[in-house]
C-alpha positions in Angstrom: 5.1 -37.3 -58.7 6.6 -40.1 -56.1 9.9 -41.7 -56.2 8.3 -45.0 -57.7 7.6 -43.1 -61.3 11.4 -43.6 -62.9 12.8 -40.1 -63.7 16.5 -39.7 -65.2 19.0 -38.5 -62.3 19.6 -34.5 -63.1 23.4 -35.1 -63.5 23.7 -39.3 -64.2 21.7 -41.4 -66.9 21.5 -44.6 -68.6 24.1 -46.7 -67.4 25.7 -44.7 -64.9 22.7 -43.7 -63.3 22.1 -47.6 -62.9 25.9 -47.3 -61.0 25.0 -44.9 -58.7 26.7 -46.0 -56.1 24.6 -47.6 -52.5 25.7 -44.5 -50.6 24.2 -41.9 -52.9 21.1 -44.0 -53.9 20.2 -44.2 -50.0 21.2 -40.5 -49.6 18.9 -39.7 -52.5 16.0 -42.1 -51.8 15.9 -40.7 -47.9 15.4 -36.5 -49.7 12.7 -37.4 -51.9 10.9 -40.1 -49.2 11.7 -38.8 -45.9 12.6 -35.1 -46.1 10.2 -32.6 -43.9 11.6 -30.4 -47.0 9.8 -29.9 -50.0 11.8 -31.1 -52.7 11.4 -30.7 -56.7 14.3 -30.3 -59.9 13.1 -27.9 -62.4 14.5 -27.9 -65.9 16.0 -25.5 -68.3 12.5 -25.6 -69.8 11.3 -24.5 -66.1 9.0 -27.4 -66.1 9.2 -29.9 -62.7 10.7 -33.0 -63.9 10.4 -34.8 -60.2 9.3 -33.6 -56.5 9.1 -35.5 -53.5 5.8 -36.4 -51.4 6.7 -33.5 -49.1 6.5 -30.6 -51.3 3.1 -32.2 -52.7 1.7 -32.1 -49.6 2.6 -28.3 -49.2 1.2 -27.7 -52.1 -1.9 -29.2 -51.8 -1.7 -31.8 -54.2 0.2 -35.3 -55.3 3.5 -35.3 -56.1 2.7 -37.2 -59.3 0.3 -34.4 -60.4 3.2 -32.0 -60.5 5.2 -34.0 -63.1 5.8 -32.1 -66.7 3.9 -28.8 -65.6 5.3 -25.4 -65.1 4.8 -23.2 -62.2 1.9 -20.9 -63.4 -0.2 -24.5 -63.9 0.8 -25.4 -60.1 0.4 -22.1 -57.9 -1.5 -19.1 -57.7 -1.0 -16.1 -60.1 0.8 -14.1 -57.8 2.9 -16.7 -56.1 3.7 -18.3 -59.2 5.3 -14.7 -60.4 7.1 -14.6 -57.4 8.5 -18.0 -57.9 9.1 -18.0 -61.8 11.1 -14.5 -61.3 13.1 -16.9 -58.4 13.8 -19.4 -60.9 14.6 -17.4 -63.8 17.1 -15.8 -62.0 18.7 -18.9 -61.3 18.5 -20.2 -65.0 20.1 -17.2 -65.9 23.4 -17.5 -63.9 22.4 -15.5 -60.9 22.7 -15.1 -58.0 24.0 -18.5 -57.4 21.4 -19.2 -54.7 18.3 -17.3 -54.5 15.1 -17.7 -51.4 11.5 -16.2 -51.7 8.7 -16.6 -49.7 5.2 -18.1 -51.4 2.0 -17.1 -49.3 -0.6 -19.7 -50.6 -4.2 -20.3 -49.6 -4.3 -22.9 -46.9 -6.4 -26.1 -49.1 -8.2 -27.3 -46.4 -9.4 -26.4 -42.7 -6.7 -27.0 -40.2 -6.8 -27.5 -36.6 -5.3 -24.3 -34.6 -1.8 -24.3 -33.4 -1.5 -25.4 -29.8 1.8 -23.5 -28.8 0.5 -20.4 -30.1 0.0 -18.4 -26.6 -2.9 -16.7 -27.8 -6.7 -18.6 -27.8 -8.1 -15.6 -30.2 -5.8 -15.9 -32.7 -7.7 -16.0 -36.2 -7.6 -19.3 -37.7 -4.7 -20.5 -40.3 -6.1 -19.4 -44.1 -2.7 -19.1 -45.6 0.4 -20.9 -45.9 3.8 -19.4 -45.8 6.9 -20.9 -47.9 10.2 -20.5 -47.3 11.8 -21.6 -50.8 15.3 -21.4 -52.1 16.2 -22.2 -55.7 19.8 -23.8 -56.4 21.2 -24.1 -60.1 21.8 -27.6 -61.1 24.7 -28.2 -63.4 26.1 -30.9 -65.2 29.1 -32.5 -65.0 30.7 -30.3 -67.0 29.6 -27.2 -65.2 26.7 -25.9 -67.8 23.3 -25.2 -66.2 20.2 -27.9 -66.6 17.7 -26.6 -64.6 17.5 -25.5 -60.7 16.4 -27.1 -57.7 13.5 -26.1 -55.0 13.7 -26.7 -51.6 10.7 -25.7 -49.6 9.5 -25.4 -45.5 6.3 -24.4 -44.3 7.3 -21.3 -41.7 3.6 -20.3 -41.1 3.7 -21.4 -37.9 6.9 -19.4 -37.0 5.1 -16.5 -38.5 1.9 -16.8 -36.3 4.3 -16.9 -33.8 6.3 -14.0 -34.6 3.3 -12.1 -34.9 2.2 -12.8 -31.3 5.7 -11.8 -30.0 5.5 -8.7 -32.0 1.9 -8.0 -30.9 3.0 -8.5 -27.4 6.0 -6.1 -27.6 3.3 -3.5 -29.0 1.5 -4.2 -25.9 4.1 -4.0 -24.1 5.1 -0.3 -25.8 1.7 1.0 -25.6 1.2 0.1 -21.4 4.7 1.7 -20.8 3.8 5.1 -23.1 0.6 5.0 -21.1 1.9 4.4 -17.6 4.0 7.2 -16.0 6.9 4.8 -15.2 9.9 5.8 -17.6 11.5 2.6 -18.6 15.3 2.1 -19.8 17.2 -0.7 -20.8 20.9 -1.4 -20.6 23.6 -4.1 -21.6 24.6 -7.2 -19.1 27.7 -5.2 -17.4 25.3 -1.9 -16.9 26.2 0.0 -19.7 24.0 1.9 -21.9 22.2 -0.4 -24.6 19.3 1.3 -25.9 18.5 5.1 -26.1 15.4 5.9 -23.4 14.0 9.3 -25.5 10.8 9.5 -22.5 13.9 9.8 -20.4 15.7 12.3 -21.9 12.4 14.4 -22.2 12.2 14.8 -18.5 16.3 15.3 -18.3 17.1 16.9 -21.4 20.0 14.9 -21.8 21.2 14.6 -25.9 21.2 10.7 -27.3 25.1 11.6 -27.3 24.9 12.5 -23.4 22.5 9.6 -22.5 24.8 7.1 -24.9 28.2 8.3 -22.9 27.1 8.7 -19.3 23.4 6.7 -19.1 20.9 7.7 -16.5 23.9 8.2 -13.5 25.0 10.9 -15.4 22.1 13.4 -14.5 21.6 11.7 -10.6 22.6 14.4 -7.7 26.5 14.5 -6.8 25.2 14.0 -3.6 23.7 11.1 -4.4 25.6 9.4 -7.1 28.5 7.6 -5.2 25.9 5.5 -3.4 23.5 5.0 -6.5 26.2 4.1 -8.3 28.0 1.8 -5.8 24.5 0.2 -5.4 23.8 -0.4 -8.9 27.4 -1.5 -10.2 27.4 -4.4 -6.6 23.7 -5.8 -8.0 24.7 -5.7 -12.0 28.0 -7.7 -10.3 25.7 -10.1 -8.3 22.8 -9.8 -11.1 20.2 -9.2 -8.2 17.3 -6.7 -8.3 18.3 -2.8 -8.4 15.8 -0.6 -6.2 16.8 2.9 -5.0 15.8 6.3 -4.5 17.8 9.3 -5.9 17.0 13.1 -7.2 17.6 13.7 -10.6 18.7 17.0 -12.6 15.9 18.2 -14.7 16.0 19.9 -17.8 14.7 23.1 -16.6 18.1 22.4 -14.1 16.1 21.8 -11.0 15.8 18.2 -8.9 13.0 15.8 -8.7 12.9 13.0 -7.1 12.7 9.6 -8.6 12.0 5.6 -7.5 14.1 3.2 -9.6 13.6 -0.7 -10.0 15.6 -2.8 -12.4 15.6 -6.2 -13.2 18.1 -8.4 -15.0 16.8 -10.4 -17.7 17.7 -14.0 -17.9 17.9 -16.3 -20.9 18.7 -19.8 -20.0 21.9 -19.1 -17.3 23.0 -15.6 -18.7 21.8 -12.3 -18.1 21.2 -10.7 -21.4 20.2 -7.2 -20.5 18.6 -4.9 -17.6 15.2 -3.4 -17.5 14.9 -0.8 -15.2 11.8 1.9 -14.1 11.6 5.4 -12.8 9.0 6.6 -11.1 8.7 10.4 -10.3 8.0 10.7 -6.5 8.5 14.2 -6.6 5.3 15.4 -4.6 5.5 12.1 -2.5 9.0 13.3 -1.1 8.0 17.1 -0.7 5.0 15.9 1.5 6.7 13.3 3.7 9.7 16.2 3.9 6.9 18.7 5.1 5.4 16.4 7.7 9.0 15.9 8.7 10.1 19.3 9.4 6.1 20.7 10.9 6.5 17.6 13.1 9.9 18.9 14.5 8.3 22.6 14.3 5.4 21.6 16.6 7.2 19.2 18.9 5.9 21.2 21.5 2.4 21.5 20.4 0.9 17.9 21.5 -2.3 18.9 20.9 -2.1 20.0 16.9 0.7 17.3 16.8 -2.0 14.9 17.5 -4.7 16.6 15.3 -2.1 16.3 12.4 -1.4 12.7 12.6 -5.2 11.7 13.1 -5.5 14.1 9.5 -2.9 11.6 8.0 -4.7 8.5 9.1 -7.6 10.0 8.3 -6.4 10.8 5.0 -5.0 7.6 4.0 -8.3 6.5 4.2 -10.4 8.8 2.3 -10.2 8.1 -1.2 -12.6 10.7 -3.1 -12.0 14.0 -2.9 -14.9 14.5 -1.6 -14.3 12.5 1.6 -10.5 14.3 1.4 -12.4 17.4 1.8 -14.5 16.3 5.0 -11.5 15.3 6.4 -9.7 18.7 5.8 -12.7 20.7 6.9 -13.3 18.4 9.9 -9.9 18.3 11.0 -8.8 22.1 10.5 -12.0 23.4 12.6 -11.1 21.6 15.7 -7.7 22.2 15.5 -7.9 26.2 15.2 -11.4 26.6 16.1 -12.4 28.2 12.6 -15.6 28.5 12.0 -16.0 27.7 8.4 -13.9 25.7 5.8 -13.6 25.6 2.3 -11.6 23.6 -0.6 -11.5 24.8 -3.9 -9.7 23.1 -7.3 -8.6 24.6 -10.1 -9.5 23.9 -13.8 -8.1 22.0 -16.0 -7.1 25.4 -17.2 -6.1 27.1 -14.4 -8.3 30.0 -15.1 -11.3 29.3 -12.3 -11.3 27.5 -8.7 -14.1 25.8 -8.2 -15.6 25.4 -4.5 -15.6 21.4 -3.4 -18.7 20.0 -1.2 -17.5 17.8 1.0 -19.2 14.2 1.4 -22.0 14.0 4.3 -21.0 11.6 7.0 -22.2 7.9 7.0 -22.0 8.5 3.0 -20.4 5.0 2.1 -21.0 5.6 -1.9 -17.6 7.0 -2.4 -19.3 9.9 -4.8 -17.1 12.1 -6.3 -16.9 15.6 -6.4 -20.0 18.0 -6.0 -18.9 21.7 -7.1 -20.3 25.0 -6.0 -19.3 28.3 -6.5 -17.0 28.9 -9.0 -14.7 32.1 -9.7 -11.5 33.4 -11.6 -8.1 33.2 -9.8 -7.7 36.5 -11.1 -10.4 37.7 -8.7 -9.3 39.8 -5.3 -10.0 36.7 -3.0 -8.7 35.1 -0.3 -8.0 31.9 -2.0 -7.5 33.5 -5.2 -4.6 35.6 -3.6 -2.9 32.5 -2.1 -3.0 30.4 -5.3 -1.5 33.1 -7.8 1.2 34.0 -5.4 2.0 30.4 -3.8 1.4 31.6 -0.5 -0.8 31.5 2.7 -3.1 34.5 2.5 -3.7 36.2 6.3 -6.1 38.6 7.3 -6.7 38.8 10.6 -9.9 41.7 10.6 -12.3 43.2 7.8 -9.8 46.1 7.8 -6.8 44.1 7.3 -9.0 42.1 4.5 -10.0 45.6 2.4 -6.6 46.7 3.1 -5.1 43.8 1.1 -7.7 43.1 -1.5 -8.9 46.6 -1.9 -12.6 45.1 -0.9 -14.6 43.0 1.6 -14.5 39.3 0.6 -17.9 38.1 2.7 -20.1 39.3 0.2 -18.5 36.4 -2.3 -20.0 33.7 0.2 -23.6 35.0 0.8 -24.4 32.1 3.3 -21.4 33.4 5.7 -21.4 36.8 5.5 -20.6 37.0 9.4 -17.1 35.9 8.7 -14.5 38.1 10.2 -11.1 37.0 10.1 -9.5 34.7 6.9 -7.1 31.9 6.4 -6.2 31.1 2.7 -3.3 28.1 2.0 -2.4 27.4 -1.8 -2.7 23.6 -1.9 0.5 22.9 -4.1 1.6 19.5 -5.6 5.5 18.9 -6.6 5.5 23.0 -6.6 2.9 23.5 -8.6 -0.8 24.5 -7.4 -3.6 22.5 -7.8 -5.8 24.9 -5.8 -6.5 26.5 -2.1 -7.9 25.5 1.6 -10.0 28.1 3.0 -10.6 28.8 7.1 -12.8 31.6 8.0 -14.0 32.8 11.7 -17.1 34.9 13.1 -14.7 37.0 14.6 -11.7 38.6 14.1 -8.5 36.6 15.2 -5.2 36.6 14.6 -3.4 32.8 13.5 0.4 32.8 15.6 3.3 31.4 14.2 2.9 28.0 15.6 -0.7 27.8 14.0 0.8 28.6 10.9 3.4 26.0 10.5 0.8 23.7 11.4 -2.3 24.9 9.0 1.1 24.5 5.5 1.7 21.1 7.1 -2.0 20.5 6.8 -2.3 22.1 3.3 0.3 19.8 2.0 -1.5 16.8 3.4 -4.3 17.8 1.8 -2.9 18.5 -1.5 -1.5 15.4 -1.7 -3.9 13.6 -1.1 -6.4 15.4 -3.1 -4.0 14.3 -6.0 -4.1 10.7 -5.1 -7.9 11.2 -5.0 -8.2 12.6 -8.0 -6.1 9.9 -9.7 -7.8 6.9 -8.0 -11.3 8.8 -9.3 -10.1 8.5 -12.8 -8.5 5.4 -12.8 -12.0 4.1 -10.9 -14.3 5.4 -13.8 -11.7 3.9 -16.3 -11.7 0.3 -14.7 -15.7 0.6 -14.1 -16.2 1.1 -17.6 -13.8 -1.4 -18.4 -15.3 -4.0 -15.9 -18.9 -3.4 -16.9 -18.1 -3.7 -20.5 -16.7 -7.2 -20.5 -19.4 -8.5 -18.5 -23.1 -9.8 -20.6 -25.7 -7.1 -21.0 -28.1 -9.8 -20.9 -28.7 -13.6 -20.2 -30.1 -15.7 -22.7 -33.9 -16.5 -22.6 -34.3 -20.1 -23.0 -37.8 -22.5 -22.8 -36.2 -25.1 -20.2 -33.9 -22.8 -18.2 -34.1 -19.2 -16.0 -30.8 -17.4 -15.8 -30.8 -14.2 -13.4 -27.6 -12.5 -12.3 -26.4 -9.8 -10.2 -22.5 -7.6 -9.8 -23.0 -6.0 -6.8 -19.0 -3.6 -6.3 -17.4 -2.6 -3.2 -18.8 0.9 -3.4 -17.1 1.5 0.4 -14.0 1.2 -1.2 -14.6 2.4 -4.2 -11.8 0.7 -6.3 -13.7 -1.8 -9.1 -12.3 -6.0 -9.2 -12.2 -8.6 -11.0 -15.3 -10.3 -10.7 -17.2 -11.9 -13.7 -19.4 -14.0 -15.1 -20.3 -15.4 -18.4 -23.2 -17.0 -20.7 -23.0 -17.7 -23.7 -24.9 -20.7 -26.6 -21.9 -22.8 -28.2 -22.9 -24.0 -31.4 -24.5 -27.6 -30.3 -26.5 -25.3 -28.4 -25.6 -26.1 -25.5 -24.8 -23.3 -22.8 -21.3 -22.3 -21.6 -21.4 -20.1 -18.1 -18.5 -19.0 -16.4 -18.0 -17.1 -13.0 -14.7 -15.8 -12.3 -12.4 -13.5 -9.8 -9.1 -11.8 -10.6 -7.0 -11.2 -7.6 -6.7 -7.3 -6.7 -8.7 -4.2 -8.0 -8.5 -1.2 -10.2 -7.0 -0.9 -13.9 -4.9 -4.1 -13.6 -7.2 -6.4 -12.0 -10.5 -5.7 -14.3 -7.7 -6.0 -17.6 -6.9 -9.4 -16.5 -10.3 -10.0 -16.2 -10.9 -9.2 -19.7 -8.0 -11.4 -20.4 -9.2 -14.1 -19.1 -13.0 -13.7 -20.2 -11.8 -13.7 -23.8 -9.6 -16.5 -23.6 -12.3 -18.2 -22.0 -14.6 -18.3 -25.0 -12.1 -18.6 -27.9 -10.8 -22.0 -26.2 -14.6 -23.2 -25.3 -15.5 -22.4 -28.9 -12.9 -24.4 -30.1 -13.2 -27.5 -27.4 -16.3 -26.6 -25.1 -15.1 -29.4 -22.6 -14.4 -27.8 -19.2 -11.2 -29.4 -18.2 -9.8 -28.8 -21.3 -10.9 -24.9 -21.5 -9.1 -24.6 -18.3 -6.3 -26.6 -19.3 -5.9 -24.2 -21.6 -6.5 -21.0 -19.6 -3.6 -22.7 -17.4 -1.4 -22.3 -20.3 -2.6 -18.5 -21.1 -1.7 -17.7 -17.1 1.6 -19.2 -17.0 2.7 -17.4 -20.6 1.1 -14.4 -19.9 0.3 -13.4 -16.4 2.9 -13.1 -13.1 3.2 -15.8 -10.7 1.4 -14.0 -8.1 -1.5 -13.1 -9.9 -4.7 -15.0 -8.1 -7.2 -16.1 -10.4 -10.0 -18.8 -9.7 -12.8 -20.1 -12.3 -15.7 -21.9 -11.8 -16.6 -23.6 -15.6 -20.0 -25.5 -16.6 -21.0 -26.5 -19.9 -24.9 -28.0 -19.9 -28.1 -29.0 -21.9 -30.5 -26.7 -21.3 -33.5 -29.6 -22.4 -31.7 -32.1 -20.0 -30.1 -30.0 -17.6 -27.2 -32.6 -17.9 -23.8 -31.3 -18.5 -19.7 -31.4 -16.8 -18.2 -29.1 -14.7 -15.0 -28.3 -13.7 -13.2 -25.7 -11.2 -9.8 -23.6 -11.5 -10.1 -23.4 -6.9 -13.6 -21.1 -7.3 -15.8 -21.3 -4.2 -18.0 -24.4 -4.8 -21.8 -23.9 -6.1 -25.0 -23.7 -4.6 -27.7 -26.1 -4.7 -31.4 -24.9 -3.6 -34.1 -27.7 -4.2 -37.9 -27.2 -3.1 -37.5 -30.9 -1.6 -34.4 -31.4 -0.4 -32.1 -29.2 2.1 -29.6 -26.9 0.0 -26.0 -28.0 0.1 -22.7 -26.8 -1.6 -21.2 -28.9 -4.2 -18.7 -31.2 -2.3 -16.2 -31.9 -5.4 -12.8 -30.9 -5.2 -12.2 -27.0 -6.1 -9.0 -28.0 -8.2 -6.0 -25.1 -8.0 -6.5 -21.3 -9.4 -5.0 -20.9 -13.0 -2.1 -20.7 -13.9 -1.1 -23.2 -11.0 0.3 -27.4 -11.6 -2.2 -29.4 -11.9 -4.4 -31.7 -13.8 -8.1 -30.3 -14.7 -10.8 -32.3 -13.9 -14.1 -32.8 -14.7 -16.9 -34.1 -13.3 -20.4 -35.0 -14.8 -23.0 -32.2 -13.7 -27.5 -31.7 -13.7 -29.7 -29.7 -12.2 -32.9 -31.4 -11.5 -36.4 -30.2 -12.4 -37.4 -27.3 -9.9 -33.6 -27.0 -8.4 -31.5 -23.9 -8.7 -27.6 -23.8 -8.9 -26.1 -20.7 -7.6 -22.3 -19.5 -8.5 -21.0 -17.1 -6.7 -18.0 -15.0 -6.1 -15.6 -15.1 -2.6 -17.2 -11.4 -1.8 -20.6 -13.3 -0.9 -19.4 -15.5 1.7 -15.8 -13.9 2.9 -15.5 -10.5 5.0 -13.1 -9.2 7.6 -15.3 -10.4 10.0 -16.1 -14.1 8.5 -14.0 -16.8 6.9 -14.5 -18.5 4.0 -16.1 -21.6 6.1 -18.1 -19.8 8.3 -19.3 -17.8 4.9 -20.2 -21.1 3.7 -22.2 -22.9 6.3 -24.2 -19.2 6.8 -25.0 -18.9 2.6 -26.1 -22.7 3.4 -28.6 -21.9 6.3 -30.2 -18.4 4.3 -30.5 -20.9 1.6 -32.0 -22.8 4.0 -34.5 -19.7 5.2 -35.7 -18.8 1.5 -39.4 -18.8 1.3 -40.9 -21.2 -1.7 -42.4 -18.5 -3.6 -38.3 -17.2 -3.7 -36.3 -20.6 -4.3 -38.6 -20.8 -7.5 -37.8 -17.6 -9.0 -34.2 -17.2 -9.5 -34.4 -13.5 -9.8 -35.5 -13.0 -6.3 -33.2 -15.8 -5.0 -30.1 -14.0 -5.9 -31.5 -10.9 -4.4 -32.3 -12.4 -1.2 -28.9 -14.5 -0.8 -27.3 -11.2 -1.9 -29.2 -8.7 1.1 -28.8 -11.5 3.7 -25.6 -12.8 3.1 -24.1 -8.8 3.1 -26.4 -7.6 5.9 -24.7 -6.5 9.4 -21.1 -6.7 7.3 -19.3 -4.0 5.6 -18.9 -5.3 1.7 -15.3 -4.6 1.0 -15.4 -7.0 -1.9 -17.2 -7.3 -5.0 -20.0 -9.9 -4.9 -21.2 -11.7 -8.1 -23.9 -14.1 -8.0 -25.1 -16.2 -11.1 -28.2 -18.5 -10.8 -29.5 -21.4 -13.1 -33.2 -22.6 -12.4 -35.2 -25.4 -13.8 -38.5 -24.4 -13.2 -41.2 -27.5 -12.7 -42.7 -28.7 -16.0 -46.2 -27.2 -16.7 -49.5 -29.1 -14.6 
């Protein structure tokens, strides 16, 4: 119903509803014309005696079609229940005002929401109402009818959901991570309870609530923690410190804090900190600290101990830990035999560790041999149940302690004469024992001693970190290798071939990827991207950005708006220093004609049987997430051509530079027989083993090639 079909004014009629006055008219004509507002008057017979164009368009239908009918005739069954109990309560007297929300079905496609941060948001099918019913009286006071007034909120509500599916996010990394996170108000006091916190200190919420996380810090420590953290909660800088905190089992761990203040607009609103137990991390470095003043005078196992901690810092498998370990404790002590052993997950059974074979760059993980209870009479055994180093100096000092002679255990080195067992212990607890053995019987002094615990602690803790970058390496492999196509698509015009070749030296997985996928005009999408950084974090992002990737080209396939868009994504969702470059095609595959554009990826490839191969001389553009304005240019690969993407790893090494990368991939371009620039598959092999030979790969490499064979003779 619009304002042009004459209605009698709810409270004015006849004549004095011709007098309204200009003031009221205008104020009147502007609600039912120009309102954002859905506006109707209901009458005591609930039936909608007039509603402006607005709440017709909510509703789905003209505002002249809602004239005489009652609610049940305008909505669905269950919002029109929800919306004649809102009324009746109104006709009735009360309450004086009364809101509801209608959920209807949305009548007609609609375009997604640009602000909403996330591209994979499922498209709109509902409608949300906000409504609130106000009783209309006459002029003497006596109810008529009511009045609806009605905004559309589901765009609020898509966005709520998206904040509150990020703070689940947000909840589930932080109850996954082993950071213990707290919050407190502007002037440092304690806002929120932190329960992960008080697991670890057994504080009470009544405890935590009075005296916060200072309350369990060492009295040696606390007048400068708290000094620290009351001067940067004054300045509202950055909080980072170290401190020991009182456990609940009353002993002291060390912890790493970081807190930042959380601005909104000019104000800080609250604090976020993070502890970080570096319990073990302190107990090493205060190990190596008092051995190095211990052997002062012993240059020579000085010198052995800090080539085992560079040597260390580099070995990131426990296998390669364990080379080191053997390697370094033989020529120290001039044992004859070396062994490392873990326990279970159980602690019932050590388990004996092969060490990697040297030259083995495939950064394999452990390889067990014998295994055997920790309740058995053994050397290392003896040293893990009691916490200890284990000595026996001669067969009878051996039999003496264990009641037996321990040579028989390790058939291969039944010479064995003398025995060396260290518990390999991690924050004080074990994790299992380092084993030296020798021919003949010897006796270790005290100076050899001191040094063999300093070496045990080493390797304990760096066994730990091995063990923890071996997990989080199978977890971001699996991760990595999921995201990324089992297959290409076979198509008649086109030859796709592909290879992911990781920095196995290194071990630690990146963010390379690629993409291929049909939109639906047929035409092919493909994608080749890197994420800054390796591990976990890096191959997440990638997912990230993958996904985002093909929700926005789904929706607009054009390049420069895809990565417009990913721009957007990066700014709302990812730091400023995370590095992220994408290289974004969309073609024909009958014309091989199609537009490219590039977030600063290394330029393509172009291999022709006819002409010499070249890199794409267009402009890279800026990674994501940086200013700028996407471009894109038109882009073809002629009959018989191939255009190769690639990731940095192919062309950039410690040895080479990007440019120098770039003129080299030109020239083995240049070098590729015939029979292997028209078979993509082979080409990306041969750029792949060229390109990497003489150099040690410490980055991923990713190649993608698109090849458009020659038309049959």
């Amino acid at each position: 119903m619009s304002t042009g079909t004459p209605v009698p004014h709810p409270r004015v009629s006849g004549v004095e509803g011709q007098q309204m006055n200009a003031s009221d008219a205008a104020l009147y004509t502007a609600l039912m014309n120009e309102a954002p507002a859905g506006i109707a008057f209901f009458d005591a017979a609930r039936r909608c005696r007039r509603a402006n164009d607005a709440l017709g368009r909510l509703l789905g239908v003209a505002a002249r079609d809602l004239a005489e009918r009652r609610l049940a005739e305008i909505l669905p069954a269950e919002a029109a229940a929800a919306a004649e109990n809102a009324l009746g309560a109104v006709l009735a007297g009360e309450p004086a005002v009364t809101e509801t929300e209608l959920v209807l079905p949305v009548p007609e496609p609609r375009r997604p929401v640009p602000d909403v941060p996330s591209p994979a948001a499922p498209p709109v099918t509902e409608r949300i109402l906000a409504c609130t019913w106000l009783p209309a009286r006459d002029a003497d006071g006596a109810p008529i009818g009511a009045v609806l007034t009605a905004l559309d909120i589901t765009d609020r509500r898509r966005s709520e959901d998206v904040i509150r599916r990020k703070e689940e996010r947000y909840r589930s990394l932080v109850e996954a991570s082993s950071q213990i996170v707290w919050v407190a108000a502007p002037d440092g006091t304690v806002l929120d309870d932190a329960p992960e916190w008080r697991t670890v200190t057994g504080q009470t919420q009544a405890d935590y609530a009075e005296g916060g996380w200072l309350a369990v810090v060492h009295p040696e420590d606390r007048p400068r923690v708290e000094a620290l953290w009351r001067e940067c909660v004054g300045e509202n800088r950055v909080f980072e410190g170290s401190y020991r905190v009182r456990t609940r089992t009353g002993a002291f761990r060390h912890f790493d804090v970081r807190a930042v203040p959380i601005w909104r607009g000019g104000t800080v609103v609250e604090w976020v900190g993070a502890n970080l137990d570096v319990t073990g991390q302190r107990e090493a470095e205060e190990m190596r600290g008092r051995l190095t003043e211990q052997l002062s005078a012993a240059a020579l196992r000085t010198a052995r101990l800090q080539q085992a901690t560079s040597m260390l810092a580099e070995a990131l498998t426990v296998a390669q830990v364990v080379q080191v370990i053997t390697e370094v404790g033989r020529s120290a002590i001039g044992a004859d035999y070396s062994a490392v052993a873990l326990l279970d997950d159980a602690k019932a059974n050590l388990s004996i560790v092969e060490s990697s074979t040297p030259g083995d760059d495939t950064g394999e993980s452990t390889v067990l041999r014998e295994v055997f209870p920790v309740a058995d009479q053994t050397v290392m055994s003896v040293a893990v149940r009691e916490s200890r180093p284990f000595l026996a100096e001669h067969p009878n000092v051996l039999r003496l302690q264990l009641g037996r002679d321990e040579s028989g255990l390790f058939a291969r080195h039944a010479e064995e004469r003398a025995w060396v067992g260290l518990p390999l212990l991690a924050a004080g607890a074990a994790i299992g024992a380092l084993r030296f053995s020798f021919t003949r019987p010897r006796e270790i002094t005290d100076e050899e001693r001191v040094f063999l615990e300093a070496l045990a602690g080493q390797c304990a803790f760096a066994l730990e970190r091995a063990m923890l970058f071996e997990r989080e390496h199978r977890t971001a492999e699996q991760l990595q290798r999921s995201l990324l196509p089992s297959d290409l698509p076979q198509l008649p015009g086109m030859v796709l071939a592909a290879r992911y070749s990781p920095a196995t030296r290194h071990v630690q997985v990146g963010g390379d990827w690629y993409d291929v996928f049909k939109l639906p005009d047929d035409r092919l999408a493909i994608a080749v991207g890197d994420v800054m950084g390796k591990g976990v974090l890096a191959a997440a992002v990638m997912g990230r950005v993958r996904n985002a990737l093909r929700a926005l080209a789904l929706n607009d396939p054009r390049p420069a708006a895809v990565l417009s868009g990913l721009d957007r994504l990066f700014s709302a969702t990812e730091s400023e220093e995370q590095f992220t470059t994408v290289a974004y095609v969309v073609i024909d595959p009958e014309t091989g004609q199609g537009t490219f554009s590039n977030a600063g990826h290394p330029p393509p490839l172009i291999v022709s049987p006819h002409a010499p191969a070249r890199v794409d001389d267009v402009e890279p553009g800026t990674p994501l997430g940086w200013p700028s304005e996407r471009l894109q240019t038109s882009f073809s690969v002629e009959t018989g051509n191939t255009v190769v993407f690639y990731s940095d790893g192919l062309v950039e090494n410690r040895r080479r530079g990007v440019d120098a990368g770039l003129e080299e991939l030109v020239a083995v371009a240049e070098d590729a027989p015939p029979e292997v620039v028209g078979d993509p598959e082979r080409l990306v092999d041969f750029l792949v083993d060229r390109m990497l030979a003489g150099y040690e790969q410490v980055d991923d490499v990713t190649v993608l090639a698109l090849h458009v064979p020659p038309a049959p003779a």
